[in-house]
PAZA-51153 format. One record per residue (C-alpha): chain; x, y, z. Coordinates in pm, 1 decimal. Example, Ala and Ser with C-alpha at 12.3 -4.5 7.8 and 13.67 -1.06 7.14 Angstrom:
<recs>
@kette:A | u:1230.0 | v:-450.0 | w:780.0;
@kette:A | u:1367.0 | v:-106.0 | w:714.0;
</recs>
This chain:
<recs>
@kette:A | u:-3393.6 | v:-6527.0 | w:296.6;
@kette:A | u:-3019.2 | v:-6433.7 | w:372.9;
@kette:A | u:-2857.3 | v:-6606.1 | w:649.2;
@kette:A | u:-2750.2 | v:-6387.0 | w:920.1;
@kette:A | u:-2415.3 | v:-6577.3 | w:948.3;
@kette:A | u:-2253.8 | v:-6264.7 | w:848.7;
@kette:A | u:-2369.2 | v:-6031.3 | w:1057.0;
@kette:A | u:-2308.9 | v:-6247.8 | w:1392.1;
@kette:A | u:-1959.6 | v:-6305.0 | w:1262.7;
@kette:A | u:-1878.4 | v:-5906.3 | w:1232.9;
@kette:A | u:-2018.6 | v:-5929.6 | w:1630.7;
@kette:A | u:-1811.0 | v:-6153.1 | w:1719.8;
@kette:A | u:-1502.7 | v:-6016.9 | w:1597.6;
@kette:A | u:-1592.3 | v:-5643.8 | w:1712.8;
@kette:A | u:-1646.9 | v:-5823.0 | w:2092.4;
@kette:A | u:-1265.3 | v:-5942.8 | w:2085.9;
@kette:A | u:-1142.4 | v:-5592.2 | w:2003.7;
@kette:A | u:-1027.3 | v:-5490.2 | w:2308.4;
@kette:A | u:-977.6 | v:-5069.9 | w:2366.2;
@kette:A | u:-631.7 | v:-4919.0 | w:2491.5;
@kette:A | u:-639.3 | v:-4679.3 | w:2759.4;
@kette:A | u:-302.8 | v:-4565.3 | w:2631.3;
@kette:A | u:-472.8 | v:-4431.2 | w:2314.9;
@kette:A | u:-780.1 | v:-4281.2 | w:2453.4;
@kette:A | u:-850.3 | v:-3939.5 | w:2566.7;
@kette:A | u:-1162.3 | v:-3922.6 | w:2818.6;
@kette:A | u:-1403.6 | v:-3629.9 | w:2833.2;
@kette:A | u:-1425.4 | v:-3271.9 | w:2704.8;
@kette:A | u:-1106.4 | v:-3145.1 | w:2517.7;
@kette:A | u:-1082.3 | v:-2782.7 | w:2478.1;
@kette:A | u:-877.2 | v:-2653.4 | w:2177.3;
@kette:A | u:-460.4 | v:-2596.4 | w:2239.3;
@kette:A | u:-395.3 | v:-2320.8 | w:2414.9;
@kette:A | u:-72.5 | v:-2153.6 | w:2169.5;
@kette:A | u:35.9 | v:-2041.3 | w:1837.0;
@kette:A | u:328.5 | v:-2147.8 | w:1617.6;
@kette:A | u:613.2 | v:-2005.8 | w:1477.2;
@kette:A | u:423.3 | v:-2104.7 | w:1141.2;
@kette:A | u:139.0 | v:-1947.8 | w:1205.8;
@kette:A | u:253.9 | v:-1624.8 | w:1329.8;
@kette:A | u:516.9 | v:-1599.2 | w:988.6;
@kette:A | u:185.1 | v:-1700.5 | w:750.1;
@kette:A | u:-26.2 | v:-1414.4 | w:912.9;
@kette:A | u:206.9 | v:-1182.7 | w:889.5;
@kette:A | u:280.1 | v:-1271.6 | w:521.9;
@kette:A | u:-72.7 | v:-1277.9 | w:398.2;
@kette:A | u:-162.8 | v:-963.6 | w:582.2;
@kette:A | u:105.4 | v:-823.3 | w:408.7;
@kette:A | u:62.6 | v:-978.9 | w:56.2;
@kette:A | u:-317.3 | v:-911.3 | w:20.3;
@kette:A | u:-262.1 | v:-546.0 | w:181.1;
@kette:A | u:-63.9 | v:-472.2 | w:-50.9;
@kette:A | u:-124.5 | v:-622.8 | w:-368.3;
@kette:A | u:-499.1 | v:-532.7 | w:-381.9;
@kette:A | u:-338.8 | v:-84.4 | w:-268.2;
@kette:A | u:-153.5 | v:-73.4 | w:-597.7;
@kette:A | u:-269.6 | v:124.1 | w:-821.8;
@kette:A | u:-46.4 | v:104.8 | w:-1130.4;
@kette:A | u:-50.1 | v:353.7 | w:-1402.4;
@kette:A | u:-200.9 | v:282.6 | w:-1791.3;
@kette:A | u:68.8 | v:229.4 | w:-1965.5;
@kette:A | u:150.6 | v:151.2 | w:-2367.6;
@kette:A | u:242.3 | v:-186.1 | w:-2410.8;
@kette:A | u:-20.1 | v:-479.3 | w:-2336.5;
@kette:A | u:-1.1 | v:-845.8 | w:-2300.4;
@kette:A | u:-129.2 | v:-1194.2 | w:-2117.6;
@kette:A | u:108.1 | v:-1186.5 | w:-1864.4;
@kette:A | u:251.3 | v:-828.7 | w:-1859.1;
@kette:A | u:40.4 | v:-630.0 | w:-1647.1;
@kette:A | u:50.2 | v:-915.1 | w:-1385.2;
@kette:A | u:417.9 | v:-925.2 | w:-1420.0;
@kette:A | u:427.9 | v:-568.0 | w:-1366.9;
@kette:A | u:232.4 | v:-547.1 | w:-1088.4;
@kette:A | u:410.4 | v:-875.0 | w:-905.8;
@kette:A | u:695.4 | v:-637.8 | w:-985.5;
@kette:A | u:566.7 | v:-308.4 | w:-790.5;
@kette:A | u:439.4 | v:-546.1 | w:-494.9;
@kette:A | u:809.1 | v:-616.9 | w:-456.2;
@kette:A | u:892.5 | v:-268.3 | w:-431.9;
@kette:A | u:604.0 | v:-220.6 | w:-214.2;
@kette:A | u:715.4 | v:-408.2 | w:10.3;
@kette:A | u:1027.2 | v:-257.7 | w:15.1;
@kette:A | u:915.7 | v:120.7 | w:36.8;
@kette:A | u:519.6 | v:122.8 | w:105.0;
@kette:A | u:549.6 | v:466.0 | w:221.2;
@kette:A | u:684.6 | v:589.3 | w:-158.1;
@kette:A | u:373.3 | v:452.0 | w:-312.5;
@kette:A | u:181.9 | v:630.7 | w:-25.9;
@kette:A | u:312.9 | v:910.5 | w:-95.2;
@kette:A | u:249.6 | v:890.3 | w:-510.7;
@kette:A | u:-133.0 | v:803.7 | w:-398.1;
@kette:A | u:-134.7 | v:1107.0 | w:-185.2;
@kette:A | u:-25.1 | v:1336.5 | w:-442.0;
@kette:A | u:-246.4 | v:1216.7 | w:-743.4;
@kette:A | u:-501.6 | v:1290.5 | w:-538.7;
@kette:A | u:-453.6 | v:1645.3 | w:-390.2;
@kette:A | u:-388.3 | v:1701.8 | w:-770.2;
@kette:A | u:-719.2 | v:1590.3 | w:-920.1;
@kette:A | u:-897.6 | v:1707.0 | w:-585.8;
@kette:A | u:-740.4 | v:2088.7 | w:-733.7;
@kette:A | u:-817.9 | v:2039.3 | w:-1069.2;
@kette:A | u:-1129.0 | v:1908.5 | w:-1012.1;
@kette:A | u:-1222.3 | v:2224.1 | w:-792.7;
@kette:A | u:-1116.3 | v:2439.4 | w:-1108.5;
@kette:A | u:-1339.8 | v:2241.8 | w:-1342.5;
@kette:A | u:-1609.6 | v:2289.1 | w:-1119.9;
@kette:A | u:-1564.6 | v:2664.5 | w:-1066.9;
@kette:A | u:-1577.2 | v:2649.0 | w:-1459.4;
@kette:A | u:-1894.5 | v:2486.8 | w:-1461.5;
@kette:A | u:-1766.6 | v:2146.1 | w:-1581.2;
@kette:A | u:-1943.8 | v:1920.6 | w:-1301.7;
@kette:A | u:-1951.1 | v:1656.8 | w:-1577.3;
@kette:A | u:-1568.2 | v:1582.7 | w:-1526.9;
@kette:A | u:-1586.0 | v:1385.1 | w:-1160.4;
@kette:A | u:-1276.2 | v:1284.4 | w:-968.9;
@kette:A | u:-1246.3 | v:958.9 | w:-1080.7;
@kette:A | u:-1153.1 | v:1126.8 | w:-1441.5;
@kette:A | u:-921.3 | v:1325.7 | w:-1239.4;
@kette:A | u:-750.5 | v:1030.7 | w:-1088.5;
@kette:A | u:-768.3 | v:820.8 | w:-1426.9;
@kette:A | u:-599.9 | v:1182.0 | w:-1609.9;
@kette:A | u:-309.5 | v:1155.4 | w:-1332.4;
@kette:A | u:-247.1 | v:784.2 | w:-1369.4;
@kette:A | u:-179.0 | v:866.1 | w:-1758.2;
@kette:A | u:-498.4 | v:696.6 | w:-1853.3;
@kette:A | u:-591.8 | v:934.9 | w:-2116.3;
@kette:A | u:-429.6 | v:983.0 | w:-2468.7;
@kette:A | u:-451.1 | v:1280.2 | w:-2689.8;
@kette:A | u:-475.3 | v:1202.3 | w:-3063.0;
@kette:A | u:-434.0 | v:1442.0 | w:-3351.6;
@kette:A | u:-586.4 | v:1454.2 | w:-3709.6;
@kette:A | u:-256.0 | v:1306.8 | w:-3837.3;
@kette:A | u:-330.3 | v:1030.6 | w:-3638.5;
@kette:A | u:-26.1 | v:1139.5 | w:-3376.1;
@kette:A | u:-80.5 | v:973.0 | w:-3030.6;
@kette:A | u:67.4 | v:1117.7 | w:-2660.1;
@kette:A | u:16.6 | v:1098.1 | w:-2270.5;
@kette:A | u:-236.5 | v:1317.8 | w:-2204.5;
@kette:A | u:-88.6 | v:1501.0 | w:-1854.1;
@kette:A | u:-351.1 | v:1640.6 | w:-1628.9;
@kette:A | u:-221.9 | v:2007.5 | w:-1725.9;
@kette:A | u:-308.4 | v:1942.8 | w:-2076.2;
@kette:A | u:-616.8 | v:1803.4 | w:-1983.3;
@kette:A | u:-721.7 | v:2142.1 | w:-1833.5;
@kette:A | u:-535.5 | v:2290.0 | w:-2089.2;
@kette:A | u:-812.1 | v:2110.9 | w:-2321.5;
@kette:A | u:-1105.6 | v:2154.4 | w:-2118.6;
@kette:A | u:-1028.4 | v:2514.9 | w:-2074.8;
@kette:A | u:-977.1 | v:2547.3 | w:-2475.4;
@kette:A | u:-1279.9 | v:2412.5 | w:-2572.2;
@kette:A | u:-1118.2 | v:2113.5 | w:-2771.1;
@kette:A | u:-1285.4 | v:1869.8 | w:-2562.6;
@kette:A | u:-1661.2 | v:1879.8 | w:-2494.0;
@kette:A | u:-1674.8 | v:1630.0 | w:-2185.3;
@kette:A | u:-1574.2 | v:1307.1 | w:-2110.8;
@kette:A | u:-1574.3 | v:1041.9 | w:-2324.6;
@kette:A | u:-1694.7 | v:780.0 | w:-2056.5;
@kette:A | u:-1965.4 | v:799.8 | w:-1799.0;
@kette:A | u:-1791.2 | v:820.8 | w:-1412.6;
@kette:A | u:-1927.0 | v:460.0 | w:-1392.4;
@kette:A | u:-1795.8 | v:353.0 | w:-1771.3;
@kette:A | u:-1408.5 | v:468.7 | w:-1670.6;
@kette:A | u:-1483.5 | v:250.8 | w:-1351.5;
@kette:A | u:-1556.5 | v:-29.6 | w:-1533.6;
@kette:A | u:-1201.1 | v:-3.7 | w:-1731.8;
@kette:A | u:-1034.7 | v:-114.9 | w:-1382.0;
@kette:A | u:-1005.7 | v:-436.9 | w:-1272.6;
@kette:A | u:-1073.0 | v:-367.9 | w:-890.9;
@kette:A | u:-1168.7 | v:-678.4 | w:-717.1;
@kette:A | u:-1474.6 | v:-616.9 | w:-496.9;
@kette:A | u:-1395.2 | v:-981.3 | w:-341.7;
@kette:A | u:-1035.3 | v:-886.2 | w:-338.2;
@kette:A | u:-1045.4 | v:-554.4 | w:-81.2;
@kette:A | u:-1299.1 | v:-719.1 | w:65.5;
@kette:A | u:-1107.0 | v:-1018.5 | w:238.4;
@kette:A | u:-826.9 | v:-716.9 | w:259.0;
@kette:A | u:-1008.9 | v:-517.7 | w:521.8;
@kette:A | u:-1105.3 | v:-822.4 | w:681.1;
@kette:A | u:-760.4 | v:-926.9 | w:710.3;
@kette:A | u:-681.9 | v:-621.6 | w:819.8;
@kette:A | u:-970.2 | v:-546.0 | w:1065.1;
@kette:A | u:-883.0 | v:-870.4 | w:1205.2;
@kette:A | u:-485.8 | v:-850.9 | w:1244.3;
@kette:A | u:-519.7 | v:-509.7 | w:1358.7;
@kette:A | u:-780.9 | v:-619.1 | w:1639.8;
@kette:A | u:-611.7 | v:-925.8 | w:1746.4;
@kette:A | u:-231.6 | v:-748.7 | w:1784.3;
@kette:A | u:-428.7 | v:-428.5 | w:1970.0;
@kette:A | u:-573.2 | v:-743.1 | w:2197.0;
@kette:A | u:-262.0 | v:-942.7 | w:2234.5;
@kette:A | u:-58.8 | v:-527.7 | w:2398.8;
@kette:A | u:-412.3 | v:-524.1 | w:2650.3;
@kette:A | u:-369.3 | v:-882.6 | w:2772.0;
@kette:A | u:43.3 | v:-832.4 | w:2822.3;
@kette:A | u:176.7 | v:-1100.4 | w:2567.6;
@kette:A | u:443.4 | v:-1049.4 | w:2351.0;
@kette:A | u:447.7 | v:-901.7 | w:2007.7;
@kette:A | u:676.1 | v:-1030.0 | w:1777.9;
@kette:A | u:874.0 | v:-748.5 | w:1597.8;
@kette:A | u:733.9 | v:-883.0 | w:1262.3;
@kette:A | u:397.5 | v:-854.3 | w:1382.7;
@kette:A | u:467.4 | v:-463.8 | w:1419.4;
@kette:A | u:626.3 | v:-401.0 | w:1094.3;
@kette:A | u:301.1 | v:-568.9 | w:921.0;
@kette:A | u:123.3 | v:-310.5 | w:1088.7;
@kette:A | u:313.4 | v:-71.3 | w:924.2;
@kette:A | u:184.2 | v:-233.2 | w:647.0;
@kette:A | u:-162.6 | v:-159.0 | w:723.6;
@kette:A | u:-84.0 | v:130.6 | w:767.6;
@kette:A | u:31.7 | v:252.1 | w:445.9;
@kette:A | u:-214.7 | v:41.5 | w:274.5;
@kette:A | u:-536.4 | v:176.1 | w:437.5;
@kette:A | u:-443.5 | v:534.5 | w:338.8;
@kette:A | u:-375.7 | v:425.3 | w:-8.0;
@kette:A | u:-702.8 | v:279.8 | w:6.7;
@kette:A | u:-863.3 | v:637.2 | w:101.5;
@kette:A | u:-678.7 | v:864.5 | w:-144.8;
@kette:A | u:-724.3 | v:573.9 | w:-417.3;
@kette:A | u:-1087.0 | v:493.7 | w:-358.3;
@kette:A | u:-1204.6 | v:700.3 | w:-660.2;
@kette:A | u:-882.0 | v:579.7 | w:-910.6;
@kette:A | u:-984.7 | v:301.7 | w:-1148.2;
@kette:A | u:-742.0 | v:5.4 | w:-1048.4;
@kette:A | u:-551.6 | v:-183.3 | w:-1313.8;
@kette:A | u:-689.6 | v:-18.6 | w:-1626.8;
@kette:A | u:-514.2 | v:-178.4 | w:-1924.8;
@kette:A | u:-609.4 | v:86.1 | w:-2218.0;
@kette:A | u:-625.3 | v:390.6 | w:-2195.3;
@kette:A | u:-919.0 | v:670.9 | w:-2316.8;
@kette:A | u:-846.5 | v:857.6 | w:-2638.8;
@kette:A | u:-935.4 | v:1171.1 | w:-2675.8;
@kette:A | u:-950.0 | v:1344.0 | w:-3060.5;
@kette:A | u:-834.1 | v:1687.8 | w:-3082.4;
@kette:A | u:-750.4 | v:1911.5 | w:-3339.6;
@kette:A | u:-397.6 | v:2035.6 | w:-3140.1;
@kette:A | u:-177.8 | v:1853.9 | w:-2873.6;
@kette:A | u:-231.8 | v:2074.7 | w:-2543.9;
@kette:A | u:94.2 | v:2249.6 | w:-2452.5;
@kette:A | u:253.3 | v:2177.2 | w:-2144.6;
@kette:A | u:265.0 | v:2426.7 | w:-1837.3;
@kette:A | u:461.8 | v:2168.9 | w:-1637.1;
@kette:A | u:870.5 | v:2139.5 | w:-1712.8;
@kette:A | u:818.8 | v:1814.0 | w:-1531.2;
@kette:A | u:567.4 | v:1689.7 | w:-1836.8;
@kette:A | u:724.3 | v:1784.5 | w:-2138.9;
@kette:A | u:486.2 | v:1708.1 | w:-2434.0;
@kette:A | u:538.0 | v:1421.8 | w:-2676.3;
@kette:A | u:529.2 | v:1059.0 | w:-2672.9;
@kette:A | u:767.1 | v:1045.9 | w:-2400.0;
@kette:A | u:568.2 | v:1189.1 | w:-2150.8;
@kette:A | u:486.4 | v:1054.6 | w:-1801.4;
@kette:A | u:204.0 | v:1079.9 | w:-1584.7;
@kette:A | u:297.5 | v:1249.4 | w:-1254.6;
@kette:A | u:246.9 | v:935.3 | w:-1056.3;
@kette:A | u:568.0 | v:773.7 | w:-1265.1;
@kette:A | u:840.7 | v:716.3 | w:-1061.7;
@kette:A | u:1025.2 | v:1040.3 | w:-913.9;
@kette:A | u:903.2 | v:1337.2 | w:-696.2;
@kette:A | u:664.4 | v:1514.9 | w:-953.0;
@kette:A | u:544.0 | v:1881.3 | w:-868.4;
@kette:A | u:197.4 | v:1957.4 | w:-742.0;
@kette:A | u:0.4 | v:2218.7 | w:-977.3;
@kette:A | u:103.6 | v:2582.7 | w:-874.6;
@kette:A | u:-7.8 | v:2810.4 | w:-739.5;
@kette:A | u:8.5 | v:2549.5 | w:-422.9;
@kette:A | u:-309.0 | v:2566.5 | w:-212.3;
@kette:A | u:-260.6 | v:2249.6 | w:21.2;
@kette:A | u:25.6 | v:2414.0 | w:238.8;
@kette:A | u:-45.0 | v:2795.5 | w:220.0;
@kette:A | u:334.3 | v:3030.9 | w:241.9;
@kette:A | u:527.2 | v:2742.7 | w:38.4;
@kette:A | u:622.4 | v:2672.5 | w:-279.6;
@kette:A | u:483.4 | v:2356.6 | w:-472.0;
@kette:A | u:822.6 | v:2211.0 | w:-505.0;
@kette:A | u:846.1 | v:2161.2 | w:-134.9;
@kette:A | u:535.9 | v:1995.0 | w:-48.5;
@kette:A | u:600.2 | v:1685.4 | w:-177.3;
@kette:A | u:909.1 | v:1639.3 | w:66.0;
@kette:A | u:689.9 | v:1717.6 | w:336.2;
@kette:A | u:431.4 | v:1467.7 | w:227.2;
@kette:A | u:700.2 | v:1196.8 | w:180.4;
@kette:A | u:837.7 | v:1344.1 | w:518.5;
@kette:A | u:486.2 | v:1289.6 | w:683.2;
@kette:A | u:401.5 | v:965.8 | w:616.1;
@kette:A | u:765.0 | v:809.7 | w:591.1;
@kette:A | u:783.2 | v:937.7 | w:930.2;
@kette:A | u:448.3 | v:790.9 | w:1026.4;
@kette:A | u:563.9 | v:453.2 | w:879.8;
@kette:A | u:890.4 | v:454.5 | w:1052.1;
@kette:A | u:718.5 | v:546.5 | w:1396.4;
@kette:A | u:505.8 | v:248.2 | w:1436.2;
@kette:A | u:786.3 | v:2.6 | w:1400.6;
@kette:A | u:938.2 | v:196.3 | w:1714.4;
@kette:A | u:648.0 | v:-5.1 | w:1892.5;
@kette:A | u:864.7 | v:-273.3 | w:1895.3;
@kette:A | u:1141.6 | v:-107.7 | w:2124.7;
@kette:A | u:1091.0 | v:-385.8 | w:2339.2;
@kette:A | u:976.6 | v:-695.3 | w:2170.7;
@kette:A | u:1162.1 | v:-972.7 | w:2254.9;
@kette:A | u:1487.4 | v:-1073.9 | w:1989.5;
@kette:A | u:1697.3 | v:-1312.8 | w:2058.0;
@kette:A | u:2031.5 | v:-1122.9 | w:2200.8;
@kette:A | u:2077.0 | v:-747.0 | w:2265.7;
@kette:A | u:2279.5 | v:-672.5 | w:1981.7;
@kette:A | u:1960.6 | v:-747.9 | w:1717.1;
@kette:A | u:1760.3 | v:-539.1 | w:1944.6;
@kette:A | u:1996.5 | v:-279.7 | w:2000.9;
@kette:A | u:2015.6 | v:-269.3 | w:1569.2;
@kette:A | u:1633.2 | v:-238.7 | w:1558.1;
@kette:A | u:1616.9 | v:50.9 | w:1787.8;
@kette:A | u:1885.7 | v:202.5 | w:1561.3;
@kette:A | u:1712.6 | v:130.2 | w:1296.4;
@kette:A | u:1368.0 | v:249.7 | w:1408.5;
@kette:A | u:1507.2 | v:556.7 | w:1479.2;
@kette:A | u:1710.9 | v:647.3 | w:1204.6;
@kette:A | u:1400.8 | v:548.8 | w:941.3;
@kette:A | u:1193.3 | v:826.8 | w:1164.5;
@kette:A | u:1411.0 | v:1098.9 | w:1242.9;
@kette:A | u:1523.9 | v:1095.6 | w:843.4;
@kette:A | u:1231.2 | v:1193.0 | w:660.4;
@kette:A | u:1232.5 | v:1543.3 | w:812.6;
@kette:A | u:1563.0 | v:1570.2 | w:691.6;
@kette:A | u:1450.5 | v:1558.1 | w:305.9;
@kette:A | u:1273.9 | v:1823.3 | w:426.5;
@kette:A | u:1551.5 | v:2042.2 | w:483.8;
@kette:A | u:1756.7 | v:1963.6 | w:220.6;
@kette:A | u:1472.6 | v:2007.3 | w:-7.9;
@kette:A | u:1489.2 | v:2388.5 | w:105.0;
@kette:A | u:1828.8 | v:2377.2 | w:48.4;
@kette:A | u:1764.2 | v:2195.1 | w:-259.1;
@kette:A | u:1563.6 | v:2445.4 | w:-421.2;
@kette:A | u:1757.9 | v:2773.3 | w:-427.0;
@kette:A | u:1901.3 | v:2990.3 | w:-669.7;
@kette:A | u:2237.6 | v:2908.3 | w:-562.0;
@kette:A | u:2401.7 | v:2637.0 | w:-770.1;
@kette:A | u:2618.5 | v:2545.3 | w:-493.0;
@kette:A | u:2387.9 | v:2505.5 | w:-238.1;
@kette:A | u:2165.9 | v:2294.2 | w:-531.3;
@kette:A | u:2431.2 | v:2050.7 | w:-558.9;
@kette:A | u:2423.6 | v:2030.6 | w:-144.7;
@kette:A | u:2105.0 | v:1918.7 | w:-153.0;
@kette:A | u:2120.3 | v:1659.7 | w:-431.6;
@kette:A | u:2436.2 | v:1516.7 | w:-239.6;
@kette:A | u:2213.3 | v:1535.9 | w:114.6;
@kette:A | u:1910.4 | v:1374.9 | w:-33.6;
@kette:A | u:2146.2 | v:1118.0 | w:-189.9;
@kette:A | u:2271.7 | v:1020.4 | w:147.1;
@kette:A | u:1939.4 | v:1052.9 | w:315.6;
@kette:A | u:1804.5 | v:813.3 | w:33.5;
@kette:A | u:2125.3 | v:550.4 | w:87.5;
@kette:A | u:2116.8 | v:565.2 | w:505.2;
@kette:A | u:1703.5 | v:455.1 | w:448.3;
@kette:A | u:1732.2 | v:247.3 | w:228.0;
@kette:A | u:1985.6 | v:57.9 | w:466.5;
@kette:A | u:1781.7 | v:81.2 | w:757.0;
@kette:A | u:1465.2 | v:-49.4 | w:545.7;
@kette:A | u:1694.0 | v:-378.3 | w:466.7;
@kette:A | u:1795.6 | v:-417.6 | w:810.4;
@kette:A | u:1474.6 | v:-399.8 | w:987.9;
@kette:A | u:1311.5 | v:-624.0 | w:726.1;
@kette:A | u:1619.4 | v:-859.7 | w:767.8;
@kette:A | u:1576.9 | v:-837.7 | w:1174.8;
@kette:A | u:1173.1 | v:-886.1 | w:1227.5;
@kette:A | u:1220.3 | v:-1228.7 | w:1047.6;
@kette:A | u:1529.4 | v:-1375.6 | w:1224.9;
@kette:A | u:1397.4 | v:-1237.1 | w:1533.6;
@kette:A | u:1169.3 | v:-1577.6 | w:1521.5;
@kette:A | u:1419.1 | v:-1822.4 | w:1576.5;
@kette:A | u:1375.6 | v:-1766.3 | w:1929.6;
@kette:A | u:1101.7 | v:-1612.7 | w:2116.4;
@kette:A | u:1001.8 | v:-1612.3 | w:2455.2;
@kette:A | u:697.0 | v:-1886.3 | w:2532.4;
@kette:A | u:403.7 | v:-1603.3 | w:2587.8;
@kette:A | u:458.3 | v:-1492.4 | w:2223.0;
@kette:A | u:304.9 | v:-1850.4 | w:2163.5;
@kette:A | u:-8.5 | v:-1775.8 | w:2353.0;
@kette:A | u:-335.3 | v:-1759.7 | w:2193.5;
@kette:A | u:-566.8 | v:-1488.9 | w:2330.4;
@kette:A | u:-848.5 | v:-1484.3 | w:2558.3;
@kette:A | u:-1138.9 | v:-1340.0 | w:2355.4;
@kette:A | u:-1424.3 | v:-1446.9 | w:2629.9;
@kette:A | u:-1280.5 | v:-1132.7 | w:2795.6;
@kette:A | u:-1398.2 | v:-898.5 | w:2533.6;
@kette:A | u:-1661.1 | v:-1055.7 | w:2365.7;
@kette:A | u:-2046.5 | v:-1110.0 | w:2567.6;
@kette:A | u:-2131.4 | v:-1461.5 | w:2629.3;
@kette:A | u:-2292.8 | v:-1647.7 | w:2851.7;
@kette:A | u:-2123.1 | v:-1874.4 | w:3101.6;
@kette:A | u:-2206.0 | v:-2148.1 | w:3334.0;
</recs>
């Protein structure tokens, strides 16, 4: 039998330990009522990062490697963040264009070619190859070009096969909305209860923004395909679009650059195809630029930073109409009035680019000093049922 010596010694000691009131905190604690500066620049980051890293929607390209499409993609992300409204605008337009051909192949009794091959043929992901073994970038012209030719049968992958090529992450997008459900909720929250918004808080929901209409014209595109789909025919489709000459060099419309829509143009009835993509760009840059406007009168810390976001705001929002213009002017017959354009576009291009830099540069030193109910957590037992004592 052990001897309890032990256990009365452990007793003992514990009876000479004596508490400090100094150190103890009596009763029911609720949690700290406030945010950091820390946890206001992480939000805003990760809303921003997973928005838009899991919206791109890179084209198939060539060349193949460990780390190269993840280097590539880190790459556009970058951009993205830069110019989220450009790669808006690219998703927008590989869409209306596989939306129209899509309608055609229908009409033509070719249900078997869904919009997701559409979307994959705009992205580049299809390759044409010859007898001779000759490979090239099968456009979305030639593609119809094909189809309509007879050199092509149907696809060569099932609707759910091509999806299967992408790596979209279903996790991924799904913590994305979330993210964005949430940040979106809780800044809409923060306006109704009359605290602060910081001025990066508003420019990450420009963010959102852009990213949840990629989302919708994407939704069909398979994301992140690595190889493309090669397609055996006897002849290499000729090319109705200047903008896609045939060959290996060819590029997919969504490639950098302000590709033309198929003609005749049936999205914006009375004008030419070359002008609708300036007004898309013009639409949605505008959009973009408008929202960070909502921050007219967050706090910054002197007048001069907030006078040079309201500059800012504005000049990123009233220039995208301009490309508008000078696209008309852009596209005449007159040489002179050609190289007006170029020059006006060139200036629009260098004045927004500017303003881009500065507002980025402004939302993030406008947190070295912030007034104290941009700290304060919100009060969610006003909007969500409960029961109370």
């Amino acid at each position: 039998m052990s001897s309890p010596a032990p256990f009365i010694l452990i007793v003992a000691w514990l009876s000479t330990v004596k508490a400090s009131d100094e150190t103890l905190v009596h009763g029911w604690i609720p949690e700290p009522q406030g945010r950091g500066t820390w946890s206001i620049l992480w939000s805003c980051l990760a809303t921003i990062f997973i928005c838009t890293w899991s919206a791109l929607h890179l084209d198939v390209q060539e060349r193949h490697g460990k780390w190269y499409l993840f280097v590539r993609k880190l790459g556009a992300m970058l951009l993205a963040a830069m110019a989220p409204e450009y790669f808006l605008f690219r998703s927008a337009l590989n869409f209306f264009e596989a939306r129209d051909l899509r309608k055609k192949l229908v009409k033509r009794g070719n249900q078997e070619w869904t919009l997701t091959h559409m979307q994959f043929a705009c992205a580049g992901g299809f390759r044409t190859r010859t007898p001779e073994g000759d490979t090239s970038i099968c456009t979305s012209e030639q593609l119809w070009t094909l189809i309509d030719n007879k050199e092509i049968d149907g696809p060569p992958l099932s609707e759910g096969e091509l999806q299967a090529r992408g790596k979209s992450d279903l996790v991924v997008k799904t913590v994305a909305i979330l993210q964005i459900v949430w940040f979106v909720v809780q800044t809409l929250v923060r306006a109704i209860q009359h605290y602060q918004t910081t001025a990066l808080e508003i420019m990450t929901v420009a963010f959102v923004f852009c990213s949840v209409f990629i989302y919708g014209f994407a939704l069909y595109q398979p994301q992140d395909a690595e190889y493309p789909v090669i397609l055996e025919v006897s002849n290499v489709a000729p090319v109705t679009d200047k903008s896609n000459p045939a060959g290996r060099d060819a590029r997919p419309r969504s490639e950098p650059g302000f590709p033309s829509l198929p003609s005749p143009n049936k999205y914006v009835p009375g004008l030419t195809a070359d002008l609708v993509p300036a007004l898309l760009f013009g639409l949605f840059a505008c959009g973009f630029g408008a929202i960070h406007c909502l921050a007219w009168n967050s706090p910054f810390p002197t007048s001069k930073e907030r006078l040079a976001w309201r500059i800012c705001a504005a000049t990123t929002t009233s220039l995208p109409p301009l490309v508008v213009l000078t696209s008309l002017i852009g596209i005449s017959d007159n040489s002179f009035m050609e190289v007006i354009g170029y020059l006006g576009l060139s200036l629009i291009a260098v004045s927004y680019v500017v303003g881009r830099l500065a507002i980025i540069v402004l939302a993030f030193m406008a947190l070295r000093a912030l007034p104290a109910d941009a700290f304060q957590t919100l009060s969610w037992s006003d909007y969500i049922p409960h029961f109370a004592a």
